[in-house]
C-alpha positions in Angstrom: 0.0 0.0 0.0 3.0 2.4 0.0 1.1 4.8 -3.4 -2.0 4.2 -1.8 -3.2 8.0 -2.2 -2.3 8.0 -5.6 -5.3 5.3 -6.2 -7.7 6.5 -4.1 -7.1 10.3 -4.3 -7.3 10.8 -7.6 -10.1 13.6 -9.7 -13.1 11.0 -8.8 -12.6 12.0 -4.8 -13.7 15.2 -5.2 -17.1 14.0 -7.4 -17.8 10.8 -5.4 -18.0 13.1 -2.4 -20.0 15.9 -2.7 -18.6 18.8 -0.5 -21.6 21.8 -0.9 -20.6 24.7 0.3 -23.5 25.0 3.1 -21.7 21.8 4.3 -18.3 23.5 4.5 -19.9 26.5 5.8 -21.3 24.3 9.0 -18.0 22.4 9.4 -16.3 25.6 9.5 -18.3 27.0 12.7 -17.9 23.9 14.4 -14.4 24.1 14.4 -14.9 27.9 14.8 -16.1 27.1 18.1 -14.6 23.9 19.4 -11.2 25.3 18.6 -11.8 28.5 19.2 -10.4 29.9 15.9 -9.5 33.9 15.5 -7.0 35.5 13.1 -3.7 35.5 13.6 -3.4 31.8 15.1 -1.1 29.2 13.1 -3.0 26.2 12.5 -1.9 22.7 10.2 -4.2 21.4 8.4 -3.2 17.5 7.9 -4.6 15.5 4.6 -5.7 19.0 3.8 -6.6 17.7 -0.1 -8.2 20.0 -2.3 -8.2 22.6 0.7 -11.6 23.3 1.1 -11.1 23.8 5.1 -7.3 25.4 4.4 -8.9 28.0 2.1 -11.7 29.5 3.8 -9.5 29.5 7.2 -6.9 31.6 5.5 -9.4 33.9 4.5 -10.9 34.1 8.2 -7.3 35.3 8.5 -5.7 32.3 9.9 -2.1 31.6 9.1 -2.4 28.1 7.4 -0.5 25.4 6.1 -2.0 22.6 4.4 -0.1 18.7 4.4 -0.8 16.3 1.7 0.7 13.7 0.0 -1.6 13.8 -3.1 0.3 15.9 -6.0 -3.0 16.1 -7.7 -5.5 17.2 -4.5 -2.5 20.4 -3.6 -2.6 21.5 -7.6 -6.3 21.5 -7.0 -5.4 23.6 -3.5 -3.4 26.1 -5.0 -5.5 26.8 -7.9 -8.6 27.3 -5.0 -6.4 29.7 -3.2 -5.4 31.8 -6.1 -9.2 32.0 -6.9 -9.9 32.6 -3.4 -7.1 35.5 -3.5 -5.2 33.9 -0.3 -2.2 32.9 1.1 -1.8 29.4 1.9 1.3 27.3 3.0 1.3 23.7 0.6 3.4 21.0 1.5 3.4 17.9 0.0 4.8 15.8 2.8 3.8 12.0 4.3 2.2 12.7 7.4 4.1 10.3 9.5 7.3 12.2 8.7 5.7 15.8 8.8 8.8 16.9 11.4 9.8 19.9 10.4 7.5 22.9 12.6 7.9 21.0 15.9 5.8 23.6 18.5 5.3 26.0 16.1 1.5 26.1 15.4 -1.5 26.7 17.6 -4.4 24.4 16.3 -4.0 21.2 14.6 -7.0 19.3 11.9 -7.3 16.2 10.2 -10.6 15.8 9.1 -12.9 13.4 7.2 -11.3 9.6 7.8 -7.8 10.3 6.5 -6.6 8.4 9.6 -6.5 4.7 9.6 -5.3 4.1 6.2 -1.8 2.5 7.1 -1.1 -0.8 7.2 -0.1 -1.1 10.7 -1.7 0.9 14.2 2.2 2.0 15.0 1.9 4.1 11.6 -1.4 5.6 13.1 0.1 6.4 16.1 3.2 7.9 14.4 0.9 10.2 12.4 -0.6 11.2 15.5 2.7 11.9 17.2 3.5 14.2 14.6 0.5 16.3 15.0 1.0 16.2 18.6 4.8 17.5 18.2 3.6 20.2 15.8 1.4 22.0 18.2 2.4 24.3 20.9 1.7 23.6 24.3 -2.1 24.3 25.6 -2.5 24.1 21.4 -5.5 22.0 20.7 -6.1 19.3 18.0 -9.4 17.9 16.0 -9.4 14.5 14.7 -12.4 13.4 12.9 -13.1 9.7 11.4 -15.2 7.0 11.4 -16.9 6.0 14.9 -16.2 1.9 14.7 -19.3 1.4 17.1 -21.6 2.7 14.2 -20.2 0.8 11.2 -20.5 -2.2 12.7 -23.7 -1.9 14.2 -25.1 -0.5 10.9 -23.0 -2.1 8.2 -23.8 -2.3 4.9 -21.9 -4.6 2.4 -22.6 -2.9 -0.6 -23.3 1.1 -0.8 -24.0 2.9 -4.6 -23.0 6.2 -4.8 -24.3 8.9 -7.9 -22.2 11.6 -9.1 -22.3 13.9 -12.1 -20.1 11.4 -14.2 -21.5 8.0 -13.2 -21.5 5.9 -10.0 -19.5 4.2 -8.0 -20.1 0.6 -6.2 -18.2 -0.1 -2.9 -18.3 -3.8 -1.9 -17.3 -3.8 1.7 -16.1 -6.7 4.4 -15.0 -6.4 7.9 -12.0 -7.9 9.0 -12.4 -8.8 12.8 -8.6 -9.9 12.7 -7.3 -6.4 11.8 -10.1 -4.3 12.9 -10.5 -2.8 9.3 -13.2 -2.4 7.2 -11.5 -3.4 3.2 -13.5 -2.4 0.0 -13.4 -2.8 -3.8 -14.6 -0.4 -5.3 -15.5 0.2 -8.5 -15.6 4.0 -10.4 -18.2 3.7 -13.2 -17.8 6.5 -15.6 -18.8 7.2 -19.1 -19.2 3.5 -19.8 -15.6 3.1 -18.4 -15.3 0.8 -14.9 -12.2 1.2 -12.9 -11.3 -0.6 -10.0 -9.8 0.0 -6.8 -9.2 -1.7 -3.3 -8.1 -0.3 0.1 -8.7 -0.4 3.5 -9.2 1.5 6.3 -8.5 0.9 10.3 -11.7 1.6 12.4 -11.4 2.9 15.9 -13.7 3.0 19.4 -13.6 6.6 20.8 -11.5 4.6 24.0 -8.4 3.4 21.4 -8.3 6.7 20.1 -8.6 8.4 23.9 -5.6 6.0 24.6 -3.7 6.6 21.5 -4.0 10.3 22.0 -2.6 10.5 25.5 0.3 8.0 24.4 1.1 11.1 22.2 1.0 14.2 25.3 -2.6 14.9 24.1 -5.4 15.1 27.2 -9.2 14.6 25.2 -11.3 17.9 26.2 -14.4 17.3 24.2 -15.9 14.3 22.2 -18.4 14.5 19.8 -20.5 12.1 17.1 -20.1 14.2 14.1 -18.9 17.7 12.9 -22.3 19.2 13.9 -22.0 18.4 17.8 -24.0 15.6 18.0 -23.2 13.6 21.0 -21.1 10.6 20.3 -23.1 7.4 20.2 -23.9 4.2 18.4 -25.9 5.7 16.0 -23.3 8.9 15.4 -21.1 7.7 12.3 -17.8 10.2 13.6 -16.0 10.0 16.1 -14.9 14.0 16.5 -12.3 14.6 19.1 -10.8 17.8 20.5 -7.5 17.4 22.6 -5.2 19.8 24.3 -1.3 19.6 24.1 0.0 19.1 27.7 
């Protein structure tokens, strides 16, 4: 799995899920207010992609960098800043081996399941380190991703997805072993089928809790999705807000 990203980040991302901007606009106040976000503040945003958190932050007046490792989703980035007239930071980097801005930035994101893909739980937890070492102290963190409790208590082994192009299929199986839920999916476009496979670790709100303070990170808040729903069973996110000690 070492190009992963390159498969599975490619143009159809941005169509198979459908980012509206009312959406971004209620993602945006959420952090707004969990992370208490003001101009002036550094903050990293990790798997930033296309940058449609990184841009409209900058133009709140945060200073922002933006991580990726996707060549394609940071061209998309930059040209969405330059529209957007604002600077951004881009760095196409691994997250694991982001190292560079230890203590240098006050909030930290990584939003919408980009953690769990690595093959092994230490590669999570190094990923998470690195966030950890990029804040300042008393800086605070966001991690958003899928809430294990509610995939496996509402799974679904097949899910069709419409987008302007086509549809995609994604045929999914849990493996109890690894604790990961692995898909094939397939991108149906123009009378064209591509095919793809990957994986991605699922976590309990208690791993990540434990994960987080192997990392110097006390949990302030937890929440079931990016709209403050309280976490549950039936909430698909897990959304948690730490503090650097």
């Amino acid at each position: 799995m070492a190009e992963w990203w390159q498969r599975l980040f490619d143009r159809s991302y941005v169509e198979i899920y459908r980012f509206t901007d009312d959406r971004v606009e209620r993602e945006l106040e959420f952090l707004k207010d969990v992370l208490d976000l003001r101009p002036g503040l550094r903050l990293l945003d990790v798997c930033c992609g296309f940058g449609r958190h990184a841009v409209p932050l900058a133009r709140m007046g945060l200073t922002v960098t933006g991580v990726d490792l996707s060549a394609a989703q940071l061209r998309q980035a930059r040209r969405r800043a330059r529209t957007a007239g604002v600077e951004v930071e881009w760095v196409r980097a691994d997250a694991r081996r982001f190292t560079s801005r230890a203590g240098r930035f006050d909030r930290v994101i990584n939003l919408f399941t980009s953690f769990g893909y690595f093959s092994e739980e230490k590669e999570d937890l190094k990923m998470l380190s690195r966030m950890t070492r990029a804040l300042k102290r008393g800086g605070l963190l966001c991690l958003d991703t899928m809430n294990r409790d509610f995939l496996v208590r509402h799974f679904q082994p097949t899910i069709v997805t419409s987008f302007a192009a086509g549809h995609v299929i994604d045929r999914n199986r849990l493996d109890h072993a690894s604790g990961r839920c692995v898909a094939e999916r397939e991108i149906c476009r123009e009378g064209k089928t591509r095919k793809q496979q990957f994986s991605v670790r699922l976590y309990t709100a208690r791993e990540l809790i434990l994960m987080a303070g192997a990392c110097g990170l006390e949990v302030v808040e937890l929440h079931g999705s990016l709209d403050k729903q309280p976490l549950s069973f039936d909430t698909p996110r897990i959304v948690l807000i730490a503090r650097k000690r």
